[in-house]
C-alpha positions as CSV (number, residue, x, y, z in Angstrom):
1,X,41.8,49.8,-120.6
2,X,40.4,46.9,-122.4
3,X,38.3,49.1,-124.9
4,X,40.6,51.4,-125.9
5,X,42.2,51.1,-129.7
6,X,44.5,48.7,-131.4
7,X,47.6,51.4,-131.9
8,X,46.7,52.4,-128.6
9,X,47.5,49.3,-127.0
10,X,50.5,48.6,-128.0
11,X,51.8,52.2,-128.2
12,X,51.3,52.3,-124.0
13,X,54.0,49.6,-124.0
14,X,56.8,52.0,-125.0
15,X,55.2,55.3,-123.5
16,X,53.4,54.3,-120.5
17,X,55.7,54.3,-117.1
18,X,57.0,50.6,-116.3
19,X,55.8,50.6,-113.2
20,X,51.8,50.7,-114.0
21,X,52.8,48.7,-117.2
22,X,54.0,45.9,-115.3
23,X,51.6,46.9,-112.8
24,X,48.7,46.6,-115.4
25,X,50.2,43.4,-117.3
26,X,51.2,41.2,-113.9
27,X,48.6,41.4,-111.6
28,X,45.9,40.3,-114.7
29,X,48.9,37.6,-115.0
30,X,49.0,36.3,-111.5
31,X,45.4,36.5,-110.4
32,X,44.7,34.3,-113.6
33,X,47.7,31.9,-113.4
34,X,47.0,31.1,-109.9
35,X,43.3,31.0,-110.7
36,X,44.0,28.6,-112.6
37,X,46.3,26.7,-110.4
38,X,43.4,26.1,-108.5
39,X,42.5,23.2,-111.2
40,X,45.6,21.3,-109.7
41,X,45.1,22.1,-105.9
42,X,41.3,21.9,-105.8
43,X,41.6,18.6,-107.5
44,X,44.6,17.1,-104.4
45,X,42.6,18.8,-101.5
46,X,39.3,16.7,-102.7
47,X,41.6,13.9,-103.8
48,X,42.9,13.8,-100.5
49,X,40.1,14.5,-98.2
50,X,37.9,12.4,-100.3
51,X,39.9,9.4,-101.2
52,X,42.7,9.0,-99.1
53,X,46.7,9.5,-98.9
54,X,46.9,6.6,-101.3
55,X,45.3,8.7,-103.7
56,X,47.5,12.0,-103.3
57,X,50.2,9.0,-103.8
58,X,48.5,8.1,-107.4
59,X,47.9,12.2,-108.0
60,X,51.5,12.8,-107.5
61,X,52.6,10.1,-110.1
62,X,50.6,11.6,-112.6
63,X,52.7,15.1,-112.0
64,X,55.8,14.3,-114.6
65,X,53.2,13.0,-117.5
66,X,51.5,16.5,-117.0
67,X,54.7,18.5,-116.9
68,X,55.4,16.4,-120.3
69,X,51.7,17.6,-121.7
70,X,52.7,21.2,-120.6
71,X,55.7,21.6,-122.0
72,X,54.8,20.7,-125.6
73,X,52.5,23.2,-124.9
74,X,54.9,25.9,-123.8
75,X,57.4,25.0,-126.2
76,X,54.9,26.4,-128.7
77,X,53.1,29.1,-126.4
78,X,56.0,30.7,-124.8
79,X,58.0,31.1,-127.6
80,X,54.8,32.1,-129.9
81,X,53.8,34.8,-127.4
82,X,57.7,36.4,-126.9
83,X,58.1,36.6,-130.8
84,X,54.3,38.0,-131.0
85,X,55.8,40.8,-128.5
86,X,59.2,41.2,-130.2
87,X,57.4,41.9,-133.7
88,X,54.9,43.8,-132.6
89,X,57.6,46.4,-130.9
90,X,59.1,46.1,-134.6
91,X,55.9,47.1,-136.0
92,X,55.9,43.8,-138.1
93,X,52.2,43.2,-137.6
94,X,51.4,40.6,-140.5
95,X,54.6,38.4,-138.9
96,X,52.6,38.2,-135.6
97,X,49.5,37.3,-137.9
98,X,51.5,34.4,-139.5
99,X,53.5,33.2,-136.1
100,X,50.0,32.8,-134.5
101,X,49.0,30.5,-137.6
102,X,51.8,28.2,-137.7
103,X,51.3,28.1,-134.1
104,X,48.0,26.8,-133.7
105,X,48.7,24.0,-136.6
106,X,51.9,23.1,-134.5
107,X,49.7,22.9,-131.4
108,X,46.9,20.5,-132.9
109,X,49.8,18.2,-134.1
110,X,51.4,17.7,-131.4
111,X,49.0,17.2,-129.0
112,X,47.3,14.9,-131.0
113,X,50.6,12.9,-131.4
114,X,51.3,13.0,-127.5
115,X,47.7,11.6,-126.2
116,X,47.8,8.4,-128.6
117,X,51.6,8.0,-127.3
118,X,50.2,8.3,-123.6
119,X,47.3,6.2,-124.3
120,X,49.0,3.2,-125.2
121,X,51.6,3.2,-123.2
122,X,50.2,4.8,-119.9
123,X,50.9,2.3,-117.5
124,X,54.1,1.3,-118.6
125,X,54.9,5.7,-118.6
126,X,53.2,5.6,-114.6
127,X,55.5,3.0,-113.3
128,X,58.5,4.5,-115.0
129,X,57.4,7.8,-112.8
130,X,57.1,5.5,-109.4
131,X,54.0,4.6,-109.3
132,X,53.4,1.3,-106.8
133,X,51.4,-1.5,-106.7
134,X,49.0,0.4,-104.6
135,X,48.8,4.0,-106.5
136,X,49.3,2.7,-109.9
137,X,45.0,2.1,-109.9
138,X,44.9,6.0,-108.8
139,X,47.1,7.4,-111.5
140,X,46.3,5.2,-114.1
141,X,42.5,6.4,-113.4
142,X,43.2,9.9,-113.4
143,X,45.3,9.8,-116.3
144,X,43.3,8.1,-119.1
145,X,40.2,10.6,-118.0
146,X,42.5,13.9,-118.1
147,X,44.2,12.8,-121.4
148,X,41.4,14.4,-123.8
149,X,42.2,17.6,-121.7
150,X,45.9,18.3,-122.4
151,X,44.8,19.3,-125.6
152,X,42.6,22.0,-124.5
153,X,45.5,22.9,-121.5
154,X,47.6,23.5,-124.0
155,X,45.1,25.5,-126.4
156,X,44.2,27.7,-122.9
157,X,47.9,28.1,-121.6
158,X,49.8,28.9,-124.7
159,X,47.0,31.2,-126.5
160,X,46.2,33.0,-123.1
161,X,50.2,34.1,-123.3
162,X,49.2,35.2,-126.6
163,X,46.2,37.0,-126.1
164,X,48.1,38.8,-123.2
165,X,51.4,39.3,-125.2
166,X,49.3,41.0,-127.9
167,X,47.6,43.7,-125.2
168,X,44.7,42.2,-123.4
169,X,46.1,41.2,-120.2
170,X,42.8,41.7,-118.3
171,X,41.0,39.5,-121.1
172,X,43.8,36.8,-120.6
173,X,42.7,36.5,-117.2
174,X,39.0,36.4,-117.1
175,X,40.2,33.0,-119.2
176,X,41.4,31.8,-116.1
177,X,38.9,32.3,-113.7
178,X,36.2,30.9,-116.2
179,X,37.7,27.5,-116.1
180,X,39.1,27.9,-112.3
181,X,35.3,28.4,-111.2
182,X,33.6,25.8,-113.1
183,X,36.5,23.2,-111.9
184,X,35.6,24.8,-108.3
185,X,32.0,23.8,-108.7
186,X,32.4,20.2,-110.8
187,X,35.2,18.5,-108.5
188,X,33.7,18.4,-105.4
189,X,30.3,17.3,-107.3
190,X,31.9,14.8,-109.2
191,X,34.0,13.2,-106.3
192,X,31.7,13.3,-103.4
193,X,27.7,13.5,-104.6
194,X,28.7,11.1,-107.9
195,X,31.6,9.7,-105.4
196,X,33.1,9.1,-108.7
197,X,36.8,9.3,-106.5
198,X,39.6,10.5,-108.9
199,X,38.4,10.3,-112.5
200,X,35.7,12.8,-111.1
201,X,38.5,15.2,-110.6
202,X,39.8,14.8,-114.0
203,X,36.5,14.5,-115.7
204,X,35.9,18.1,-114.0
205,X,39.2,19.6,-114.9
206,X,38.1,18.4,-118.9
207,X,34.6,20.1,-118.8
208,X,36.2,23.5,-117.6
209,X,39.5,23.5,-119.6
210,X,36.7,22.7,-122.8
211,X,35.1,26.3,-121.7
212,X,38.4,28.1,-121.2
213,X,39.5,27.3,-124.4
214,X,36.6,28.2,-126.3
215,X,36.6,31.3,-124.7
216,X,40.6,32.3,-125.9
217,X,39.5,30.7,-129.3
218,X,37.0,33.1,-129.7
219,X,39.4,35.9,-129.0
220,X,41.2,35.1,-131.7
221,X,38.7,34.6,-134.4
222,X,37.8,38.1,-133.9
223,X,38.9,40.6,-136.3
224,X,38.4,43.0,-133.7
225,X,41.1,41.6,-131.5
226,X,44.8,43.2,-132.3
227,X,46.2,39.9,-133.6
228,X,43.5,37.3,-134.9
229,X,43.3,34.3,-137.6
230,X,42.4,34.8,-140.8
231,X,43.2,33.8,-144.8
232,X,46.7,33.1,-145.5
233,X,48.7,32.3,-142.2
234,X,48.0,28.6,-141.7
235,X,51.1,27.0,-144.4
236,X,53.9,26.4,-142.0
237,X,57.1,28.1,-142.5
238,X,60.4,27.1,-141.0
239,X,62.2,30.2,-140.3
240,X,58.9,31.2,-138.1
241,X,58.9,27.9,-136.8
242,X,62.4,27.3,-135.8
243,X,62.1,31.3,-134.0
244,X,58.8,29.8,-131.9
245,X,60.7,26.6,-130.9
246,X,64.1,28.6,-130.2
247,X,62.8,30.8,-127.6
248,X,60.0,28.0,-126.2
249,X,63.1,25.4,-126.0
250,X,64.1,27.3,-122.3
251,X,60.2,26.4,-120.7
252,X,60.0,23.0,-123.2
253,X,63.0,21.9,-121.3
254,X,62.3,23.2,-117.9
255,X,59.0,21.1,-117.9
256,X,60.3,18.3,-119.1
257,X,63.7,18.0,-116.8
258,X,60.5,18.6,-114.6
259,X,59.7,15.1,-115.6
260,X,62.8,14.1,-115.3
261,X,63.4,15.2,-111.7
262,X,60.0,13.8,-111.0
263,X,60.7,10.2,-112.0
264,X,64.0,10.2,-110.5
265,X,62.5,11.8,-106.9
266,X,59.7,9.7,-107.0
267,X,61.7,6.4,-107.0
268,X,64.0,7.6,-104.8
269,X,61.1,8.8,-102.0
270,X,59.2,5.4,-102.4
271,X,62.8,3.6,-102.0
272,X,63.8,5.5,-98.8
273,X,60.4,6.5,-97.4
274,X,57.3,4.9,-99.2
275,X,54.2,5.9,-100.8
276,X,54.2,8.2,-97.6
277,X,56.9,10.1,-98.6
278,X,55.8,10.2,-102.0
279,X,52.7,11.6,-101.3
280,X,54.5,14.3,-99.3
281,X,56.6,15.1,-102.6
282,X,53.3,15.8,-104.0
283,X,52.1,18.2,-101.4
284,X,55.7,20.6,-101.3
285,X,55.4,20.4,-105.4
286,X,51.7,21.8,-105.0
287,X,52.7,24.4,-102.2
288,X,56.0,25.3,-104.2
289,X,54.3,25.7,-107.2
290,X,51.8,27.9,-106.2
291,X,54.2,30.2,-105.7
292,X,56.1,29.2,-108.4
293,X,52.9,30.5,-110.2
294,X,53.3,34.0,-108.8
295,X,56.1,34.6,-110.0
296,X,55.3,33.5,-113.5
297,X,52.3,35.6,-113.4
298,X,55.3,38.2,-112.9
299,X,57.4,37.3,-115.6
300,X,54.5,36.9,-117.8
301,X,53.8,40.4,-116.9
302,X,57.1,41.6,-117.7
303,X,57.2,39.8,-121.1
304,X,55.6,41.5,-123.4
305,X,57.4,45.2,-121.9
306,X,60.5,43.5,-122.2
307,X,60.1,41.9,-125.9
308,X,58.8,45.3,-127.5
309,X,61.4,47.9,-126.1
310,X,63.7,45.4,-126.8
311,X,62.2,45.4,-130.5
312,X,61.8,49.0,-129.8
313,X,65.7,49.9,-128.5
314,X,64.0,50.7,-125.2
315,X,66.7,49.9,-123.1
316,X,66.5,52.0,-120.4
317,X,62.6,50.8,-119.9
318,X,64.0,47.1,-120.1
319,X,66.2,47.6,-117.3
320,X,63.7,48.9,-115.1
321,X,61.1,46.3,-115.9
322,X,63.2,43.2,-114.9
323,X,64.7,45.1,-111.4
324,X,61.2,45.4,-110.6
325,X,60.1,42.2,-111.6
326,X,62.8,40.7,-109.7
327,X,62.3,42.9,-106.4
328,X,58.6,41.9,-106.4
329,X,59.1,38.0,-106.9
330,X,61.8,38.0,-104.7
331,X,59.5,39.4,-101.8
332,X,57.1,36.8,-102.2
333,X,59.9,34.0,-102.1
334,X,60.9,35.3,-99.1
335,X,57.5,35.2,-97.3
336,X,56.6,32.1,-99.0
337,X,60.1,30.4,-97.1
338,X,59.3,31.6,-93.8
339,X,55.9,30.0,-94.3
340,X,56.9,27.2,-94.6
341,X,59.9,27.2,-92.1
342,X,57.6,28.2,-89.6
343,X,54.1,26.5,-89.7
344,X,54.5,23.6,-92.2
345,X,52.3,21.7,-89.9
346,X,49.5,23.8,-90.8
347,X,50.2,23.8,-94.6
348,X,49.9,19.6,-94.1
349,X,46.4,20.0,-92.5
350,X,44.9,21.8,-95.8
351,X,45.5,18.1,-97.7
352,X,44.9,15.5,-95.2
353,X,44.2,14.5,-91.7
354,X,46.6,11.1,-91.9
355,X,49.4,11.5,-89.2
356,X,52.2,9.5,-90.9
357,X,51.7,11.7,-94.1
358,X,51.6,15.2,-92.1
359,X,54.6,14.4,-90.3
360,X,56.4,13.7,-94.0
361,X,55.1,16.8,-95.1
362,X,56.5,19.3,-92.3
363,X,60.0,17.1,-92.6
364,X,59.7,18.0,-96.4
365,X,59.0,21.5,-96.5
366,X,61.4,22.2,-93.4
367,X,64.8,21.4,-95.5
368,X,63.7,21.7,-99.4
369,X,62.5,25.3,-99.2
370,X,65.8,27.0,-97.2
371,X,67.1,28.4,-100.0
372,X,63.3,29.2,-101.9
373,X,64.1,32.8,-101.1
374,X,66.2,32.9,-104.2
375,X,64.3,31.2,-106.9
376,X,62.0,34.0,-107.6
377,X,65.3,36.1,-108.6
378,X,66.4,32.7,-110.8
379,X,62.9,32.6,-112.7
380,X,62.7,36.0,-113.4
381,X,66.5,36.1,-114.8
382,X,65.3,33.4,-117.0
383,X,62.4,34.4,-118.6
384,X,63.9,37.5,-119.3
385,X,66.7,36.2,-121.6
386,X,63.7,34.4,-123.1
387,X,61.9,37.6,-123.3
388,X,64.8,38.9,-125.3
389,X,64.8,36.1,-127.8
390,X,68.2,35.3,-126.1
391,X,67.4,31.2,-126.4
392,X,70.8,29.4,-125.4
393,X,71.2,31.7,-122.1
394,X,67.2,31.1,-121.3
395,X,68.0,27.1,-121.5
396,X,71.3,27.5,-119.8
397,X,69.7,29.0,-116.7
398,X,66.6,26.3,-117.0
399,X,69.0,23.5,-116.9
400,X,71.6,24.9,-113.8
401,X,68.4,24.5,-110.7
402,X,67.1,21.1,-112.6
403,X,69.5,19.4,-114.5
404,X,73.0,20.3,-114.0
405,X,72.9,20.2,-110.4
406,X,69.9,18.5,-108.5
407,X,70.3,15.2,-110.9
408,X,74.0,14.7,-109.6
409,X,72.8,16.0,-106.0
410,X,69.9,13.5,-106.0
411,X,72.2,10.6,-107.2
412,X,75.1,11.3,-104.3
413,X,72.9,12.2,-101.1
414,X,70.8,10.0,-100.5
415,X,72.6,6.9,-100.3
416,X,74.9,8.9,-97.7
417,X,71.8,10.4,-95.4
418,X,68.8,8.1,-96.8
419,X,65.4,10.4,-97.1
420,X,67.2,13.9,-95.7
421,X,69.0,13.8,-98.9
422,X,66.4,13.5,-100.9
423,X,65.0,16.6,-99.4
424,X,68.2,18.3,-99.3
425,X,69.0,18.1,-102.9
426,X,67.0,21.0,-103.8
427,X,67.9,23.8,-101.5
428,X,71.6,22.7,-102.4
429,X,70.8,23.2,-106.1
430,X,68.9,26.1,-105.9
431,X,71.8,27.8,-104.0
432,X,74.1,26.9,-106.9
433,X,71.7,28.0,-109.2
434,X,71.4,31.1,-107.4
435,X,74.7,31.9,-107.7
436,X,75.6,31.2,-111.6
437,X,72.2,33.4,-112.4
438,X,73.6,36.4,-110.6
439,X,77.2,36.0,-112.8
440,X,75.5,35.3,-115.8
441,X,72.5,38.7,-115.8
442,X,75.8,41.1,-114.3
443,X,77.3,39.8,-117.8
444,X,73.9,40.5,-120.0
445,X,73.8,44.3,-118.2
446,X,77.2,45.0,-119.2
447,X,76.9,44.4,-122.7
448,X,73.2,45.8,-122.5
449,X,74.9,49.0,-121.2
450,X,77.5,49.1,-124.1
451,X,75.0,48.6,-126.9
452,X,72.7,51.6,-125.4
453,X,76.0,53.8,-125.3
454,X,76.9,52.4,-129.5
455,X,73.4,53.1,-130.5
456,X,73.4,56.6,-128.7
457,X,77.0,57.3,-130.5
458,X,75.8,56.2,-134.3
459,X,72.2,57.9,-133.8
């Protein structure tokens, strides 16, 4: 559908039945988001075949300074792509000229300011995130050789959202398999026929996410494309700013209690069960975020429907958009937790061959992913108040799995049951978190409901 024309396009997301909408817009979404996953879990299966359990150790240090990277990216992205889809449903095409302007200039800036805050600080930022005598060599390694590429992450992730927000969702992910292959070919090259160990995987990681972001760049400086740069949109404005970093606050602040978690986790693992159980941390956050990256690829789907018959008055088509979105991810949460509950040993095997560490895998994913069933229902909840420009319920519902409960939960458990309460911190959480999502989107139908039945009345 990629060729057809620009009113086209956008036209289908008001008229076209939600169920090949998000049909057409999610599974583009989810083949490229976990494509592109593939940078992280190509990169720890090499790591760890190729360099050793110390080295996953090192990788999974390194976890919190990228979620930092990523969500300065999304706190532009996300909320640049949601406000691209709201306007657009509003027919308000030169504000979705000027919000991808001031978006790019806000992008630029602040990567530039993160990478020379990370540069000069990097080892003091690693052993803040647990990093040990022995991994600190690892991480600090990967780290200073990925740093030019969080730029060009955050160019690829946040302008892909775009791209797909604005009608191209097939385009969006060709993006991702373009990088996802070359980083395929490089890693293995780099870390076992160079045997350049763990900078080779980040060197490889730079080289493709260099490509991928020329490619989405090029989108954009097409005037062929449905929302593209040009004359005029470049002088920041603060109204269009502070509506970009409203709605991204909800991911900004996931990723970065993300980091949070992480360094508190981290410390906590090494203090009860090594660089062992550390490295195991690293393994469920790879396994749990691959799905984790499924669902997105859902939600991402789902956003642009949701943010132009919102702008549209659409409500009916709204409603049925997120019940499917939530039925879908919901099935996969489900089969992803009885993976894990029932052949975690084998999930181990795919990253190493070290018996200590496989046995602190399966004792990892056995008790934090009891209650994973659930969390596709809590993600999709929360991406669709941010798909509704609804900011303060978004970072409410991003704060209840991360913040509000598993900090507390991490800091009572384990000194009462040692490593188990490490692990058990996060089913507990996400069951809590669970629950106050299912109060809180009853409460958004409701008053959904009554504004559909007022705008019917005064039509």
């Amino acid at each position: 559908m990629e060729n057809r024309g620009k009113t086209d396009r956008l036209y289908e997301l008001k008229t076209l039945s939600v169920g090949k909408l998000l049909w057409k817009y999610s599974l583009p979404a989810i083949v490229g988001i976990v494509v592109m996953s593939l940078y992280n879990i190509v990169d720890r299966i090499f790591i760890g075949q190729g360099v050793g359990p110390d080295a996953i150790a090192g990788l999974a240090v390194t976890f919190p300074v990228m979620n930092l990277a990523t969500a300065l990216g999304m706190l532009i992205g996300a909320g640049a792509s949601t406000r691209v889809s709201i306007v657009l449903g509003q027919n308000n095409k030169e504000m979705a000229f000027k919000i991808l302007g001031n978006s790019i200039v806000m992008t630029v800036t602040l990567g530039i300011c993160y990478i020379t805050v990370f540069a000069i600080f990097m080892d003091d930022i690693l052993r803040l995130f647990g990093a040990s005598d022995k991994t600190l060599p690892y991480a600090h390694d990967f780290m200073m050789y990925i740093l030019p590429g969080m730029l060009l992450m955050n160019l690829c992730y946040s302008y892909n959202n775009i791209m797909r927000a604005s009608g191209y969702p097939t385009r969006a992910m060709v993006t991702m398999f373009i990088g996802a292959g070359i980083n395929v070919i490089l890693a293995p090259t780099f870390i076992f026929v160079l045997d350049w160990g763990i900078k080779g995987a980040a060197i490889a990681s730079d080289i493709a996410m260099a490509i991928s972001a020329a490619f989405v760049m090029m989108h954009f400086m097409s005037k062929k494309s449905e929302v593209h740069f040009k004359k005029g949109i470049y002088k920041l404005e603060k109204p269009i700013l502070m509506s970009i970093v409203s709605i991204g606050a909800a991911p900004f602040l996931i990723n970065c209690a993300g980091c949070v978690i992480n360094a508190i986790v981290n410390n906590m693992l090494f203090k009860y069960g090594g660089d062992s159980a550390v490295a195991a941390m690293g393994i469920f956050t790879t396994y749990s975020q691959l799905l984790v990256m499924v669902v997105i690829g859902i939600c991402q789907g789902m956003q642009p429907i949701v943010g132009f018959n919102y702008g549209a008055r659409r409500f009916d088509r709204l409603r049925r958009t997120y019940f499917l979105a939530v039925g879908s991810a919901s099935i996969l949460c489900i089969l992803g937790t009885i993976l894990s509950l029932t052949c975690p040993q084998y999930i181990a095997r795919v990253f190493t061959t070290d018996a200590e560490l496989i046995k602190a895998i399966v004792e990892s994913l056995t008790i934090t992913t009891i209650m994973f069933w659930g969390v596709g229902f809590q993600i999709v909840s929360t991406n669709f108040f941010q798909s509704l420009g609804m900011a303060n319920k978004s970072i409410f519902l991003s704060l209840t799995r991360q913040i509000i409960f598993l900090i507390p939960l991490l800091l009572i458990l384990p000194p009462h049951f040692g490593l188990t309460g490490v692990w058990a911190a996060f089913p507990t959480a996400d069951a809590m978190a669970i629950l106050i999502t299912a109060l809180l989107i009853l409460h958004q139908f409701r008053t959904l409901k009554r504004m559909e039945m007022n705008e019917k009345i005064f039509a």
